[in-house]
C-alpha positions in Angstrom: 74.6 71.0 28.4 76.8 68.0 30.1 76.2 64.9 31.5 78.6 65.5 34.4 75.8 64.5 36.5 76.0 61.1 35.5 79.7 60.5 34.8 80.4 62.1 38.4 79.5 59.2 40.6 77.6 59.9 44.0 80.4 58.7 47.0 77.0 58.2 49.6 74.4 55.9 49.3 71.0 57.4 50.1 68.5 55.9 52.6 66.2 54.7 50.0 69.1 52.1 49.0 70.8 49.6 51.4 74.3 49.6 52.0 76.7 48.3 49.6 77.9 44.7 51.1 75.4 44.8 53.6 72.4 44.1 51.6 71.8 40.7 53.8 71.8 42.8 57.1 69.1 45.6 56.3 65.3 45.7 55.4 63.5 48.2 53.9 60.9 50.2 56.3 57.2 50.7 55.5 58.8 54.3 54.1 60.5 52.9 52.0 64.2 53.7 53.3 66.6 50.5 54.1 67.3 50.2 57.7 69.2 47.5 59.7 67.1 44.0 60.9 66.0 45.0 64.8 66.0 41.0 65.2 63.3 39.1 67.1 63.7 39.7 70.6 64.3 43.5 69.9 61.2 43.5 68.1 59.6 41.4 70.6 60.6 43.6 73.6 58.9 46.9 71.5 55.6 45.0 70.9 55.4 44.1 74.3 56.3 47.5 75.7 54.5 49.5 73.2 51.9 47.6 72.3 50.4 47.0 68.6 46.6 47.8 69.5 46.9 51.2 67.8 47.5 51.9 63.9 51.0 54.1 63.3 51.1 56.2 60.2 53.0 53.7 58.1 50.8 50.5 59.2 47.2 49.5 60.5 46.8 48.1 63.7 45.9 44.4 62.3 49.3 44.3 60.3 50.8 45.3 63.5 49.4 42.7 65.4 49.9 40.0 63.2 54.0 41.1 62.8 53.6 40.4 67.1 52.1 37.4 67.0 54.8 36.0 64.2 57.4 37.6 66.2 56.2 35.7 69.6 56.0 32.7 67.8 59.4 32.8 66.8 60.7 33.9 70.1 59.1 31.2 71.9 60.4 28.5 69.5 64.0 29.8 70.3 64.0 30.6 73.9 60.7 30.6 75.7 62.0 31.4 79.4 63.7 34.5 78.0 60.0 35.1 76.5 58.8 34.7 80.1 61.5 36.9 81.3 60.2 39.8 78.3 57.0 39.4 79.4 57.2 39.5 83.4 59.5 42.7 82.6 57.0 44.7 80.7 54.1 43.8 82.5 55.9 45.1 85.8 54.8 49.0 85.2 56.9 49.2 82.1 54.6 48.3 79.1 51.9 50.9 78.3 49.5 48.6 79.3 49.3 44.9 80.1 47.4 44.3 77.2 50.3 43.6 74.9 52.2 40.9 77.8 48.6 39.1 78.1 48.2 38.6 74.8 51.9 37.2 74.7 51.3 35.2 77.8 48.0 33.3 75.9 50.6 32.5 72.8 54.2 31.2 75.7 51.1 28.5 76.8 50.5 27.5 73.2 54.2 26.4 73.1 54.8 23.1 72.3 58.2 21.9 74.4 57.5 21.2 78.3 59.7 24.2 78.8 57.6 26.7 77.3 54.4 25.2 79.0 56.5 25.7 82.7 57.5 29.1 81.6 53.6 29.7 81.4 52.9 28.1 84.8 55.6 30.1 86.5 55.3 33.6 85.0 51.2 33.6 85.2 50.8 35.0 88.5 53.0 37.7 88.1 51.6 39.0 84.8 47.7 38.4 85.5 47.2 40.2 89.1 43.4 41.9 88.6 40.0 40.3 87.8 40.2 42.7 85.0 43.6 41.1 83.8 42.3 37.5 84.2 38.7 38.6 82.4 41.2 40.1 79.5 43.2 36.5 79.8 40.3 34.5 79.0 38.7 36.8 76.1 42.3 35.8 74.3 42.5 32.5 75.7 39.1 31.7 74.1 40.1 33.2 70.5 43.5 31.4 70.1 43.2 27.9 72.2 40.8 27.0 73.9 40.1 25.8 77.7 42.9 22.9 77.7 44.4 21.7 81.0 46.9 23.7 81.5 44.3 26.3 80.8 42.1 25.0 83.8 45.0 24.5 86.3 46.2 28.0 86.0 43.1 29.5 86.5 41.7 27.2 89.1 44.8 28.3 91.1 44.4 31.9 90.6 40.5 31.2 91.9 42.2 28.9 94.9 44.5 31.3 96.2 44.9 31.5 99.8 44.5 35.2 100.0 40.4 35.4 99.8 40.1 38.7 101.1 42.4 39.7 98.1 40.4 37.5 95.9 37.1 39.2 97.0 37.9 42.3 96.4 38.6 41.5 92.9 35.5 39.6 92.1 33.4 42.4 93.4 36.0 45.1 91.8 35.5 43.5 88.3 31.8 41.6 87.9 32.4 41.8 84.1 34.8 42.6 81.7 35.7 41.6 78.2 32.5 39.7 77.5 32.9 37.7 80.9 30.9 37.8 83.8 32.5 36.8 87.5 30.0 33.8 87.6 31.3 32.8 84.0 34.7 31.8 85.0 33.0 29.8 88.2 30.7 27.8 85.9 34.3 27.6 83.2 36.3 26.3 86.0 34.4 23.8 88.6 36.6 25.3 91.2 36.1 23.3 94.4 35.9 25.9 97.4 38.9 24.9 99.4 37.8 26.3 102.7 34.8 27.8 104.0 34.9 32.0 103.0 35.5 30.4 99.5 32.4 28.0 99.5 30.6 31.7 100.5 32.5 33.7 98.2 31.9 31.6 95.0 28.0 31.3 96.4 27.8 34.9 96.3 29.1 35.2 92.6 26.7 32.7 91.3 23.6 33.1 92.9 23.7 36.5 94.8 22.0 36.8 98.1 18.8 36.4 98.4 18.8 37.9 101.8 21.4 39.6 103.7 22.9 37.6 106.5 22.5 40.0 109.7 26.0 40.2 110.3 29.3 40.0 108.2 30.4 36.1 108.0 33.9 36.8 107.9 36.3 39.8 107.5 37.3 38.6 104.3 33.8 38.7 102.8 32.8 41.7 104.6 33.2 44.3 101.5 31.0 42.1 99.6 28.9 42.4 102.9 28.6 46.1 103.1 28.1 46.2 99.1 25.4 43.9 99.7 23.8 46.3 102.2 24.5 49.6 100.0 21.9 47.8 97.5 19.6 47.6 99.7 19.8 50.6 101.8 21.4 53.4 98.7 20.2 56.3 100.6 23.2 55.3 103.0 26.0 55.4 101.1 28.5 57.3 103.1 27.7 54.5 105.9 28.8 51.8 103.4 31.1 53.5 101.7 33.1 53.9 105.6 32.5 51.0 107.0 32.8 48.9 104.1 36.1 50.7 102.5 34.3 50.4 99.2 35.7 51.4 96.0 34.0 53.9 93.3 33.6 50.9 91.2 31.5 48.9 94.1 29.2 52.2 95.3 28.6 54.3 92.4 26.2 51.6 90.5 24.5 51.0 93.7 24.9 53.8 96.2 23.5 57.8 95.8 26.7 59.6 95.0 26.9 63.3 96.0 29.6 65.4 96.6 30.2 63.8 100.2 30.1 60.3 98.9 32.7 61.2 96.7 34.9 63.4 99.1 35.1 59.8 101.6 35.8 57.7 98.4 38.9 60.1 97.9 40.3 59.7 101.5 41.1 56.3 100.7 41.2 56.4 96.9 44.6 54.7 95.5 46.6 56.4 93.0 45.7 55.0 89.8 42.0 56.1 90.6 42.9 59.2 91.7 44.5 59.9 88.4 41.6 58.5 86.6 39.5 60.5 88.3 40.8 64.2 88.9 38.3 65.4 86.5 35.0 64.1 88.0 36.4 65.1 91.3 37.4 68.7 90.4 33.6 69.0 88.8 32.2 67.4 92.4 34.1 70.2 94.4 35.9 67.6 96.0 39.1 69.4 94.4 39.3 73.4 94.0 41.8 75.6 94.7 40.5 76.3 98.1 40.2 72.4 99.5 44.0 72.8 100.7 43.9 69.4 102.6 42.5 67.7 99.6 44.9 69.2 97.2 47.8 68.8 100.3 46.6 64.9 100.0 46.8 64.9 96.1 50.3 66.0 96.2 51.6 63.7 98.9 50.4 61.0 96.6 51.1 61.8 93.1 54.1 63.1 93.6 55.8 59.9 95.4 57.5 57.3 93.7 56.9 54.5 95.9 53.3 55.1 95.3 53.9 56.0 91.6 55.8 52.6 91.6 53.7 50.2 93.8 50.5 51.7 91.7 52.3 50.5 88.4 51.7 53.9 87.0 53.2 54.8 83.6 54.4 58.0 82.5 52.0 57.7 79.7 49.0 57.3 82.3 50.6 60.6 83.7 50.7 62.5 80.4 47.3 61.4 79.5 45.9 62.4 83.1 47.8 66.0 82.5 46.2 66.5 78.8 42.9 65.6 79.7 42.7 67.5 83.2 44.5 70.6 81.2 41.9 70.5 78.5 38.6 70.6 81.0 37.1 67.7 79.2 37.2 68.6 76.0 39.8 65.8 75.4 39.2 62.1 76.2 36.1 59.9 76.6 34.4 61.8 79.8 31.3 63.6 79.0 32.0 66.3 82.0 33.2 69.6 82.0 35.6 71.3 84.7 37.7 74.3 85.4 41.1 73.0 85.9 43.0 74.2 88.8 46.2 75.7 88.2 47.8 73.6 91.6 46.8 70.0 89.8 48.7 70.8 86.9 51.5 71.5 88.4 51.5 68.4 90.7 51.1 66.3 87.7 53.5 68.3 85.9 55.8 67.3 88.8 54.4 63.6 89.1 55.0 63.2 85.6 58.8 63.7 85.7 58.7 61.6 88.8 57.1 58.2 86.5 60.4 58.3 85.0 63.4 56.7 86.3 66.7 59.2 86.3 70.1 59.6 88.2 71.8 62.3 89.7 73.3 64.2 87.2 76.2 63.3 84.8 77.9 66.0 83.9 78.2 64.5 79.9 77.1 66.4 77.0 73.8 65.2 75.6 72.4 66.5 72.3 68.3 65.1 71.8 67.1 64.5 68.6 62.9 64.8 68.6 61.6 63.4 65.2 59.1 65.9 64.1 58.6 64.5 60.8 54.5 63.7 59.6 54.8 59.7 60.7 55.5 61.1 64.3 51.8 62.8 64.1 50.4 59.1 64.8 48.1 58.7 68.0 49.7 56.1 70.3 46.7 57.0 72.5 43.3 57.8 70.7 41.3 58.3 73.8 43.0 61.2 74.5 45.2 61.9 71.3 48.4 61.2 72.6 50.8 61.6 69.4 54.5 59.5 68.9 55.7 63.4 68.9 54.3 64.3 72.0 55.6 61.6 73.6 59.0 61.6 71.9 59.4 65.3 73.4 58.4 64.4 77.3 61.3 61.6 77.4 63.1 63.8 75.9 62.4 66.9 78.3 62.8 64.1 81.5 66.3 63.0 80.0 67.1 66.7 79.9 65.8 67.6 83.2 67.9 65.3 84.8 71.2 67.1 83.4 73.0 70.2 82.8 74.5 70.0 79.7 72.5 69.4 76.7 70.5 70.5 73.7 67.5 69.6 72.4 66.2 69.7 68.4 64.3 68.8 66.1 64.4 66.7 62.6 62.8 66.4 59.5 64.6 67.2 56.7 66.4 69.9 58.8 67.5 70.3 62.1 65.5 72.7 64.0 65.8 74.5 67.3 62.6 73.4 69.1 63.0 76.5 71.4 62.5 73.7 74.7 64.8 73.7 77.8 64.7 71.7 81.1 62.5 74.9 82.9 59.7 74.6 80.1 57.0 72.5 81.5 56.2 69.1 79.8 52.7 71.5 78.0 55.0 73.9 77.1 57.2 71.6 75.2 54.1 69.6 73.8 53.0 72.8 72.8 56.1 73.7 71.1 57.0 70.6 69.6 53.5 70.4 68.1 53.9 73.1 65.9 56.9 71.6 63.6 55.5 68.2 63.7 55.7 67.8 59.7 58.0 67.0 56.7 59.7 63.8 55.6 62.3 61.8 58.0 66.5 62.0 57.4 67.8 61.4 61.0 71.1 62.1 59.6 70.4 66.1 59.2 71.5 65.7 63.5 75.1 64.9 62.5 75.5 67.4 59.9 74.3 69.7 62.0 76.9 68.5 64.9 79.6 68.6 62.0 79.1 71.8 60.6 78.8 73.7 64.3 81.8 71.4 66.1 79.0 70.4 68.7 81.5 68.0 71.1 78.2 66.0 72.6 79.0 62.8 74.3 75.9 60.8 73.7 73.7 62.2 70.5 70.0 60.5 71.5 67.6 60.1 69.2 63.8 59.9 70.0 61.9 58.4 67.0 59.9 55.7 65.1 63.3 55.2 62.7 61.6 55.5 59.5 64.4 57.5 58.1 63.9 57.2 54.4 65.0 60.8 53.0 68.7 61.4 53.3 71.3 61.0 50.6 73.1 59.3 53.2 72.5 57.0 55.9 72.6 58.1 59.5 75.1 55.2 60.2 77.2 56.3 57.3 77.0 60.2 59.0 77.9 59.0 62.3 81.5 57.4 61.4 81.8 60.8 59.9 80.8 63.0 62.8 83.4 60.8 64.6 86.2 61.5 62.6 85.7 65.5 62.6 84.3 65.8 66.2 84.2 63.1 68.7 85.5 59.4 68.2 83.9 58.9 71.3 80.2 59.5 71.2 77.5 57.4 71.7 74.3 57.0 69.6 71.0 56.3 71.0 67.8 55.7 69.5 65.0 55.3 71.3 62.0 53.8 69.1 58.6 54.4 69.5 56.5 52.5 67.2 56.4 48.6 67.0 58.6 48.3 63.8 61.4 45.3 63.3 63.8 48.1 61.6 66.9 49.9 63.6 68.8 52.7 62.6 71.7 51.3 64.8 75.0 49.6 62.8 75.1 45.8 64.8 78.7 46.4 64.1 79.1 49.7 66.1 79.8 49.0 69.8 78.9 52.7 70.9 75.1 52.6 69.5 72.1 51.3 71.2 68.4 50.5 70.2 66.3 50.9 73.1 62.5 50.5 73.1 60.2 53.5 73.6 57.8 53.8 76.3 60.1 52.2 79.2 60.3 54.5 82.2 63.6 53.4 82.8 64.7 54.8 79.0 65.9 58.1 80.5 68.0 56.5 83.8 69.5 53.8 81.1 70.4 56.6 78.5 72.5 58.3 81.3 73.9 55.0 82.5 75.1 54.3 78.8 76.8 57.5 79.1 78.9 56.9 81.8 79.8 53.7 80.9 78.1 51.6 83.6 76.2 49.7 81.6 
């Protein structure tokens, strides 16, 4: 017996201690490992992007929540335009839902200074587009301020617009949502009817009519018209449904919907529905693998960008859609049933590599990281059971499909060989990444790895929620040593997932980045960071 194991000092810290002399600079992560301040408007730009409406293994959703709202608060004290800029940017297709940038919006017009209150004024439009959006605007609006001024000007406006055929459609699209009713925000407002097709339009929402005026007052009321009609004549619905251009939302409460009804609803449907909406429609006929112009018409949409862009649609939407369809309603909240065909999973297969933004290939060396430790087991998506690991592995999979010259692992305590290349489909890798998603969290097993095997990568990417709280060393402390044996050169990327102010990223090293999860544009900016244009 000796006591060589205390007289012979340890030369690493390990992650469950901070750094020596840089105590001030690092917090310690719900795990309990000590991991560098992300800073407010890094946190900031996770919440808004990720969202906080969903607990994560380490934290419940209210704790979450309330870090966002301090965090906003904060922000909006130091800068509130570059708030407004945050929010504007996520709520353009990038956040997983607009949820998280409404919420924020409600807090940048409880800003005291004149500038913050502009910000509001300026960015509104752009962030609040649907009735469903503006319904979702006043539920917070009601639970954190109040109906103020600034309040009613915004929203009169929005009412006001010029564009009443636009403005139609969305009153008629959305006749209630969070707890509000269109004639609600009417009766909340006062909005005077500016011209004519308004005075008609806001008549409609309160009062209905009582009888049907024998022929359309205007073209920008005549949806409403035709919907008016469908109600009283429902054994016409494919008339209405034609004539009218109605939605699935304005017929199905009112119309009888057979398999027809629902064939002309998906000539014109737009994407976002469509992807909503493959199930129901593969269980109507409408879509089987003999409907060769409804599948040719599927494609054409799905799998273009400028319709995936214009629509807004996140890859997440995408993965979700694939899951659910690929599961035959056993997954999700629809009550139906279906035999998926084998051609829609391969567009969305296809459509979801397509919701993420890449370059042409850059010929660097990429080695991907997938955290497959327990925390990474946590739904982002309970609807449909959506896991941090399962989407940690499609970025992943998109970044590698882009290039030529990579590898992609995963880490625990160990770094594994996931068995996943770029030809594996996106259920394949799910499938495969599934299976190891377990253990505790050392992120720095990736470099020792790299060490011990002379891997020469060029940009070592990490895909986690950077709760690394198990290594005897910290993955900042491996890094400056996978530089000295391998590559002085590389670049570190972590990409987090979950809404936590902690980074495993040294502020002092100019060749790491911390970029929020969830962004489309993740896997284009992790190959510009590796040619050095940004």
């Amino acid at each position: 017996m000796n006591y060589r194991f205390f007289t012979n000092k340890n030369k690493t810290t390990p992650q469950s201690q901070p750094l020596p002399e840089r105590e001030t600079e690092m917090i310690q992560g719900r795990s309990g490992g000590w991991m560098f301040d992300a800073g407010v408007w890094q946190m900031l730009r996770r919440c808004l992007l990720i969202g906080t409406a969903q607990s994560t293994y380490y934290a419940n959703k209210r704790e979450l929540t309330e870090d966002f709202i301090n965090v906003i608060k904060q922000a909006i004290k130091e800068n509130p335009s570059r708030v407004a800029e945050e929010i504007v940017y996520a709520s353009d297709g990038r956040s997983i839902n607009n949820s998280a940038p409404i919420l924020a919006l409600v807090l940048l017009s409880m800003g005291e200074t004149p500038e913050a209150k502009r910000a509001f004024r300026e960015i509104f439009p752009q962030v609040v587009r649907t009735g469903s959006h503006f319904y979702e605007w006043l539920n917070y609006t009601k639970s954190f301020r109040g109906f103020g001024k600034i309040i009613r000007e915004v929203g009169t406006a929005w009412l006001s617009r010029d564009d009443v055929k636009g403005l139609a459609y969305q009153l008629l699209k959305y006749q209630q949502r969070h707890g509000f009713q269109h004639r609600d925000i009417l009766r909340l407002f006062h909005v005077k009817p500016p011209t004519v097709d308004h005075d008609r339009l806001f008549s409609w929402v309160v009062n209905g009519w009582e009888g049907l005026p024998s022929e359309i007052p205007s073209e920008a009321l005549a949806q409403i018209w035709w919907y008016e009609w469908l109600k009283r004549n429902p054994n016409r619905t494919h008339e209405a449904i034609i004539n009218g251009r109605l939605t699935h939302e304005m017929a199905a409460p009112v119309g009888k919907m057979d398999r027809q009804a629902w064939q002309l609803l998906f000539n014109e449907m737009p994407i976002g529905a469509m992807l909503r909406n493959l199930g129901s429609l593969t269980q109507l006929d409408v879509l089987r693998v003999d409907s060769v112009e409804n599948l040719d018409r599927l494609e054409n949409v799905l799998n273009n960008q400028k319709y995936l862009r214009r629509g807004r649609i996140h890859p997440i939407d995408v993965l979700k859609a694939l899951k659910t369809y690929k599961s035959g309603g056993r997954v999700g909240r629809s009550k139906k049933t279906w035999t998926p065909v084998s051609r829609i999973v391969d567009i969305l297969e296809k459509t979801l590599e397509l919701s993420f933004e890449t370059v042409e290939p850059t010929n660097k060396v990429f080695l991907h990281g997938v955290d497959i430790s327990g925390s990474m087991s946590s739904y982002v998506s309970d609807s449909v059971g959506l896991t941090c690991c399962e989407i940690a592995t499609t970025m992943a999979l998109v970044t590698a499909k882009a290039e030529k010259n990579y590898a992609i692992r995963g880490f625990s305590t160990k770094f594994i060989d996931l068995g996943i290349s770029r030809r594996d489909s996106f259920s394949s890798a799910l499938k495969k990444a599934r299976s190891h998603n377990f253990g505790a969290t050392d992120a720095s097993v990736a470099y020792d790895w790299a060490i011990k095997n002379k891997f020469k990568a060029d940009v070592i990417c990490f895909w986690t929620d950077c709760e690394s709280w198990a290594g005897r060393k910290h993955p900042s402390v491996a890094l400056k040593e996978y530089r000295q044996k391998v590559n002085p050169n590389v670049k570190a990327v972590y990409v987090t997932l979950t809404p936590y102010k902690i980074s495993l990223v040294d502020p002092k090293d100019d060749l790491s980045w911390d970029l929020a999860g969830f962004d489309p544009g993740v896997p284009r900016l992790v190959q510009m960071l590796a040619t050095g244009q940004v």
